[in-house]
C-alpha positions in Angstrom: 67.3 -59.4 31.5 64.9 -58.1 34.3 62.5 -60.7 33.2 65.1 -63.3 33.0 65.8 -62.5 36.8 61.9 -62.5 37.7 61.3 -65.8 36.3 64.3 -67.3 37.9 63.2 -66.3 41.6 60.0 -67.3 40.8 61.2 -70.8 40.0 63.4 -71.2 42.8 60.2 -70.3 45.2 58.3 -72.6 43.1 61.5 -75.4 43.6 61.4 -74.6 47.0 58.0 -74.7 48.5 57.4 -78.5 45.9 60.8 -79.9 46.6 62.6 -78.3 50.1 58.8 -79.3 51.8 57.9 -75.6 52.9 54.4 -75.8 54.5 51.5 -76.8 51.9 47.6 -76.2 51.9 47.0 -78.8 49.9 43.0 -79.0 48.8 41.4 -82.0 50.3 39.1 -83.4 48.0 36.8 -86.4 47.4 39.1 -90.0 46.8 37.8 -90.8 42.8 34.9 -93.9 42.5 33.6 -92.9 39.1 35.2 -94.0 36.2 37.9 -95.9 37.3 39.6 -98.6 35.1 40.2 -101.6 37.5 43.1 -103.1 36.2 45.6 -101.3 38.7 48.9 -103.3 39.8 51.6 -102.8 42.1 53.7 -99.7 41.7 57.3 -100.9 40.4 59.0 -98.4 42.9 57.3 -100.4 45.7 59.0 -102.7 48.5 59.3 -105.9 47.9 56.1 -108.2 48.0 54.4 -105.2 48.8 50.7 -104.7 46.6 50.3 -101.1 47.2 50.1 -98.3 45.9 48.7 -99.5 42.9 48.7 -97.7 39.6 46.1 -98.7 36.6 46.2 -98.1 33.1 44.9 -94.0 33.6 47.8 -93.6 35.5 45.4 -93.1 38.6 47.1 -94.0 42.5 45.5 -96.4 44.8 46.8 -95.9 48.0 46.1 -98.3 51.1 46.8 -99.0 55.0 45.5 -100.3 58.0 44.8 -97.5 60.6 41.9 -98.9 62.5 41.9 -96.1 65.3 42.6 -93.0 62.4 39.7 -90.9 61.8 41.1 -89.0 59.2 43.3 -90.6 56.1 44.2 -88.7 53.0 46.2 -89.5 50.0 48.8 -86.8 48.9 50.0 -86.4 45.9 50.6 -83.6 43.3 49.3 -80.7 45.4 45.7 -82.2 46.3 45.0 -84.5 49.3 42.7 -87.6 48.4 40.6 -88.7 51.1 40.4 -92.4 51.6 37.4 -94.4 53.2 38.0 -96.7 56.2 36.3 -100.3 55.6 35.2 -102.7 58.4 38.1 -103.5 59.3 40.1 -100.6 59.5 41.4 -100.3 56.3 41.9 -97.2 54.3 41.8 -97.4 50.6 41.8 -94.0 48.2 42.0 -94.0 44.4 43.8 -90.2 43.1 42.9 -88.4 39.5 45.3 -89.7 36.8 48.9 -88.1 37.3 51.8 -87.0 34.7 53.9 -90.4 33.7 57.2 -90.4 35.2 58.0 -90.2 39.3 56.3 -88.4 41.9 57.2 -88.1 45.6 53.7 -88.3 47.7 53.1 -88.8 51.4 49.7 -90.2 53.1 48.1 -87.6 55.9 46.8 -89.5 59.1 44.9 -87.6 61.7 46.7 -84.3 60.0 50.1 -86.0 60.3 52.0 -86.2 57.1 53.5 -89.9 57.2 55.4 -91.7 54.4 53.7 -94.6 52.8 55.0 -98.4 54.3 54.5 -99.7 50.8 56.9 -97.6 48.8 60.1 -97.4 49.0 61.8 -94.6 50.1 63.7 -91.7 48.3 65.2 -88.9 49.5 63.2 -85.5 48.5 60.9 -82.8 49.6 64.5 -82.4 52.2 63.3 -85.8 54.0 63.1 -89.5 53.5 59.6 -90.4 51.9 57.5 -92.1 49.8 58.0 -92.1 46.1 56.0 -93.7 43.4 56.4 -94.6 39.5 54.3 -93.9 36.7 54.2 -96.0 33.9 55.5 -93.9 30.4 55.4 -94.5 27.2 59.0 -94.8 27.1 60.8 -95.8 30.0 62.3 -98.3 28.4 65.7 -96.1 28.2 66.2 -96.1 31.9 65.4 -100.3 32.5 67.9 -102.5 33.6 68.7 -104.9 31.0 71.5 -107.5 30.0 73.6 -105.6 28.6 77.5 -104.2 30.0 77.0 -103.0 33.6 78.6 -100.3 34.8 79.1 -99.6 38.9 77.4 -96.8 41.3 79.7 -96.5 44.0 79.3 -94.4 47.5 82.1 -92.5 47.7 83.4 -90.8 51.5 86.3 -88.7 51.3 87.7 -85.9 53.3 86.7 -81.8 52.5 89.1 -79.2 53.4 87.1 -76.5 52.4 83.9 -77.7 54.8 86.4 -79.7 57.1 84.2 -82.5 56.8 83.5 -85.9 55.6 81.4 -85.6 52.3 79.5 -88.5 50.3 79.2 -88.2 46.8 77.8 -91.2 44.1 80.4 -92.2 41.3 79.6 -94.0 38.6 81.6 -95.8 36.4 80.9 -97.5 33.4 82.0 -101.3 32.6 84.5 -100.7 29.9 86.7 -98.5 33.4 86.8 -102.6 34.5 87.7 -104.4 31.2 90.1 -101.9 29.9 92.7 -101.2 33.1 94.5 -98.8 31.5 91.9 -96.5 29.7 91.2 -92.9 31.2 87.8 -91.3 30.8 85.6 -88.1 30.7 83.6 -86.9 33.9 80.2 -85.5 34.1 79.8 -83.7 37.3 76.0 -84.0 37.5 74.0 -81.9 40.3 70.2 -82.7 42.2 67.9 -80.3 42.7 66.3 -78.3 46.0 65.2 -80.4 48.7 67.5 -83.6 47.4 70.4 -84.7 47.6 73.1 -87.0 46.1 71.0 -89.9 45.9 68.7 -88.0 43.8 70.4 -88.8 40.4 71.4 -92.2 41.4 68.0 -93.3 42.6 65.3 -91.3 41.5 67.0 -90.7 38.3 68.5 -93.8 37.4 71.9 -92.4 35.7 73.5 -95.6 36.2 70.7 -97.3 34.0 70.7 -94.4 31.4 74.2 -94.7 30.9 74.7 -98.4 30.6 72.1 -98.4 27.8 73.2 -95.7 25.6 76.7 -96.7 25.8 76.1 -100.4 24.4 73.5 -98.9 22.0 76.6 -97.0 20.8 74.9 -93.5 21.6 77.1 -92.1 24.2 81.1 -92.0 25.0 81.7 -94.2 27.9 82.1 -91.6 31.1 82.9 -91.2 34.5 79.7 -89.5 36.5 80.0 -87.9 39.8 76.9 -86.6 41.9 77.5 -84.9 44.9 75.6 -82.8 47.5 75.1 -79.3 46.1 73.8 -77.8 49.8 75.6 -78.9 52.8 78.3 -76.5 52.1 78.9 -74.5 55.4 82.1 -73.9 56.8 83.3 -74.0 60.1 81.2 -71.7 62.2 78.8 -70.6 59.6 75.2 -71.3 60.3 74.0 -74.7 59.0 70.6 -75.2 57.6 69.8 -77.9 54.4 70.5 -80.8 56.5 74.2 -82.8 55.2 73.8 -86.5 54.5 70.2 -86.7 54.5 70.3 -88.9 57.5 70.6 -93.1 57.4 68.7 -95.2 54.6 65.3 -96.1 56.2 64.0 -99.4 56.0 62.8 -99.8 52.2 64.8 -97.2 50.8 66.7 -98.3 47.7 70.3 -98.8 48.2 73.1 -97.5 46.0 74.1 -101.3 45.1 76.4 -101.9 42.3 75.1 -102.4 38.6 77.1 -105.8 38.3 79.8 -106.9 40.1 83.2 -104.8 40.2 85.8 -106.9 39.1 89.3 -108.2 40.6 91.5 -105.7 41.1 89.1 -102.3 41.0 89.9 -98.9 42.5 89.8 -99.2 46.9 87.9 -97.1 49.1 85.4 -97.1 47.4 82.1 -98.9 49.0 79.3 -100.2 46.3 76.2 -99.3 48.6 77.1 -100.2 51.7 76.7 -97.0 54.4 79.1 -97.4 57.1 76.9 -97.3 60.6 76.7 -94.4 62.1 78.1 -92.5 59.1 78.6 -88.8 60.9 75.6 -86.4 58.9 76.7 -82.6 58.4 74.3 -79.8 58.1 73.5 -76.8 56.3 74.5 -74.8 53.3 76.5 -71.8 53.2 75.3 -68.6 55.1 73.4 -66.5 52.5 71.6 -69.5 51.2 69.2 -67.5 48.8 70.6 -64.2 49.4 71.0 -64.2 45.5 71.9 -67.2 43.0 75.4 -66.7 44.0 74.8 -67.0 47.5 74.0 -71.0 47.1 76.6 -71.2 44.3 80.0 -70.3 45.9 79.8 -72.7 48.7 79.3 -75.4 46.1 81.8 -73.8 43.7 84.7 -74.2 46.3 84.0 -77.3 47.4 84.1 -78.6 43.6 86.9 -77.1 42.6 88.9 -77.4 46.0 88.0 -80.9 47.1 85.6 -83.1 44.6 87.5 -82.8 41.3 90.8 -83.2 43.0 89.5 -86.2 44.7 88.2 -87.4 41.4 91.1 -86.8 40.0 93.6 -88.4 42.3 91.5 -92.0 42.7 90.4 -92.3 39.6 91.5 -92.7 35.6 90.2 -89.7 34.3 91.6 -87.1 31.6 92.3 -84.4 33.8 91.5 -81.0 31.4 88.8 -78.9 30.3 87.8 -80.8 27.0 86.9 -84.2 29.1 85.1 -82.4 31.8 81.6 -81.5 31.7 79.1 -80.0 34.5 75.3 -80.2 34.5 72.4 -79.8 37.0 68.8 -80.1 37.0 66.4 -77.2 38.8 68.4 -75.5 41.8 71.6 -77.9 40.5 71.1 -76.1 37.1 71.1 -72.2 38.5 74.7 -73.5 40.1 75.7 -74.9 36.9 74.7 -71.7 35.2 76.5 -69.5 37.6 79.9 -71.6 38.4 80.3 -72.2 34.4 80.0 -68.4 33.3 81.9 -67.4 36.0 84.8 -70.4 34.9 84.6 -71.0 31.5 88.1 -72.5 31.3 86.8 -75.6 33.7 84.4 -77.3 32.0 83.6 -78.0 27.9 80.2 -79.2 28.1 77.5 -77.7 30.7 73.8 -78.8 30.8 71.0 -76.8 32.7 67.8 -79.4 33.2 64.5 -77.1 34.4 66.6 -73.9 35.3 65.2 -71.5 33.4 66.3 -70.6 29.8 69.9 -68.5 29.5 69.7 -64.9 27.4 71.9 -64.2 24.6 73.9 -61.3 27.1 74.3 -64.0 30.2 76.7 -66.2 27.6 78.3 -63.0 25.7 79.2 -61.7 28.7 81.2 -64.3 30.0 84.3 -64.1 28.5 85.6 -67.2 26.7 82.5 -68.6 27.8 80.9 -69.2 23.5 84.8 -69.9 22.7 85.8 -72.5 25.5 82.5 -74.1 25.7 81.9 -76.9 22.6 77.7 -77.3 23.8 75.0 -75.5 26.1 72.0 -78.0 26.7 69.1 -76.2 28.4 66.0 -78.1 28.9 62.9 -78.3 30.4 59.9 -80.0 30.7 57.0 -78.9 28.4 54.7 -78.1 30.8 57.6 -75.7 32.2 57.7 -73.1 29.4 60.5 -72.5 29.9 61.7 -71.5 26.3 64.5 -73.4 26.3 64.2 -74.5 22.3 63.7 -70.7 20.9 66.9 -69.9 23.5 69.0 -72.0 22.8 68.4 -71.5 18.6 69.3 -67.3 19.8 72.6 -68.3 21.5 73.7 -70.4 18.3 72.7 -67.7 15.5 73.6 -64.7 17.4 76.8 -65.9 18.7 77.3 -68.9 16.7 78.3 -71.5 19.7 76.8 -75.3 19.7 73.4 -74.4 22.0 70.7 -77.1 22.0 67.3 -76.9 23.3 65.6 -79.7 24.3 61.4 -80.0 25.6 60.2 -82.6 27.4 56.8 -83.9 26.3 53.9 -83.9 28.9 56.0 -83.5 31.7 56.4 -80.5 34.2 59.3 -80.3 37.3 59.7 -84.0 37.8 62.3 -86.2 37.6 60.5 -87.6 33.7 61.7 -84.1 32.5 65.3 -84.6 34.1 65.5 -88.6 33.0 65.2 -87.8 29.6 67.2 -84.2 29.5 70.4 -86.8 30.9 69.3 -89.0 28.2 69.6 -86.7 25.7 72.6 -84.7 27.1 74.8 -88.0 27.2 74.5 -88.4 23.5 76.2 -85.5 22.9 78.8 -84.7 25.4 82.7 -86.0 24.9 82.0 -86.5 21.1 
């Protein structure tokens, strides 16, 4: 259990210091000339018309810009900082080593200023708006947008009493809430990780895509989804800190636009991408913050249970119990899920924990009606993680005989790859 405990804190201050953007010392080394494949093409996470960053066949990044009067430009990207050469005129082109398939947030460093890239659009991480970039994988073909069913991803404002605030969460609904007016569905409550926010899952991870796929394959029940902000928690008076809305979209960032058209007739109040002006932001989390994994847990815990599932609840066809309700998070989102589900087991049936360390046999036995109210734990993680999550999850089933599955990402490490394909996985086999 002691060790359990270790390597949780040690992957919160790993979470942290990649994701919240605590200060780095990245090692600035030499931009890569020697063998280089030249067949790189644009990035397909960047702007519109825009030609870099560029990505090639090695999975290498070729960053560019025009800063004529910089002395100093740097690519940075997965902890090292690649400096790029200025040509005649002006421009500054850098080539990095070959990265992990799968997304990375990366930022370019001019004159020791850490800037985000004007070619990229721009995703909300690292607890600022910034630069992201996609690797080709082998199989990203599960997350594409293709002509099949689409479902909507809605921005959602509604009123907290617990923070007495405005709050913004992402809802997605799938197409069959549309063509069949009087079904009710199951709701996945699905959390980000440190340093994000409730864009996270419906940008960066692209649930809206996951979903509309697996459900005309057949592979998963159709579902409500519901991603909210698992930090800007504080109260009244408390002490802010992990800054609320995330501040407005910046120009190039994607938007949270429908996934086809909602039809005549769909629920009100509830705006398909469009961010009023001047939406008010809200800071912090609750007071305590890391003061011990419940600390950032029971701020989120009350506002779930006091004003988001109510909400969800109210406005929306949903079966409102315990069997059609699941909850799952990925890294800092999946140490919240770990602690409001044992500490509730009568709230949700299904819980998933993406990258947030593997749960011990005496974590779920002591948790009363946790193994008996709970019909599957999903723990994940990505296989450069180690997390264990596989030989866990096989202890929890034999030694207390409850439906545990372990899933390992292949090749990938705390990225949003791992998290893309723990969803895809978990969706299969939740509400069945």
């Amino acid at each position: 259990m002691k060790k359990m405990i270790l390597s949780l804190m040690a992957l919160t201050c790993l979470t942290a210091s990649a994701q919240f953007g605590a200060p780095r010392q990245n090692p600035t080394v030499s931009s890569v000339t020697e063998n280089v494949t030249e067949d790189f093409k644009p990035a397909s996470s960047n702007q519109d018309s825009k030609q870099y960053p560029m990505v090639n066949s090695q999975r290498m990044v070729r960053a560019q810009i025009s800063a004529p009067n910089a002395t100093s430009v740097g690519l940075d990207i997965a902890g090292k900082i690649y400096q790029m050469t200025k040509d005649a005129n002006g421009v500054w082109t850098g080539t990095s080593e070959p990265q992990d398939e799968g997304f990375h947030y990366y930022q370019l460093n001019i004159d020791g200023a850490s800037v985000p890239d004007p070619g990229s659009l721009y995703y909300y991480g690292a607890s600022r708006w910034g630069s992201g970039i996609e690797i080709p994988s082998a199989d990203q073909d599960f997350w594409q947008v293709k002509n099949v069913p689409q479902g909507s991803m809605s921005e959602v404002f509604y009123w907290s009493t617990y923070t007495e605030k405005m709050r913004r969460c992402h809802v997605y609904l799938p197409a069959e809430y549309f063509t069949n007016p009087t079904k009710k569905f199951p709701v996945l409550y699905l959390q980000h990780g440190m340093g994000e926010n409730e864009y996270g899952w419906a940008e960066q991870g692209h649930t809206a895509q996951i979903l509309d796929n697996l459900i005309a394959e057949g592979k998963a029940v159709p579902c409500i989804i519901v991603m909210d902000n698992g930090l800007n928690t504080s109260r009244p008076g408390e002490q802010g800190g992990f800054g609320g809305f995330g501040g407005p979209r910046p120009q190039g960032a994607p938007g949270a636009a429908p996934q086809g058209q909602r039809p005549q007739g769909a629920p009100q109040g509830m705006p398909q991408g469009q961010r009023p002006q001047g939406a008010p932001g809200q800071g912090g989390q609750r007071r305590g913050g890391f003061g011990g994994f419940g600390g950032f847990s029971e701020g989120f815990k009350n506002v779930l249970f006091n004003d988001i599932i109510p909400m969800v609840e109210k406005n929306y066809r949903v079966i409102a119990d315990a069997q059609h309700r699941a909850y799952a998070g990925l890294s800092m989102g999946g140490m919240q899920a770990r602690e409001i589900t044992l500490a509730n087991p009568e709230k949700f049936a299904y819980v998933g924990s993406f990258s947030s360390g593997a749960w011990s046999v005496d974590q779920v036995k002591n948790s009363e009606g946790f193994a008996k109210n709970v019909k599957l734990l999903f723990m994940s993680g990505g296989g450069k993680e180690n997390m264990g999550c596989v030989e866990a999850a096989k202890n929890i089933k034999e030694q207390l005989g409850m439906n545990a599955v372990g899933y390992e990402s292949p090749g990938t490490a705390h990225e949003w790859h791992t998290w893309r394909r723990s969803l895809y996985q978990f969706a299969q086999l939740i509400f069945k």
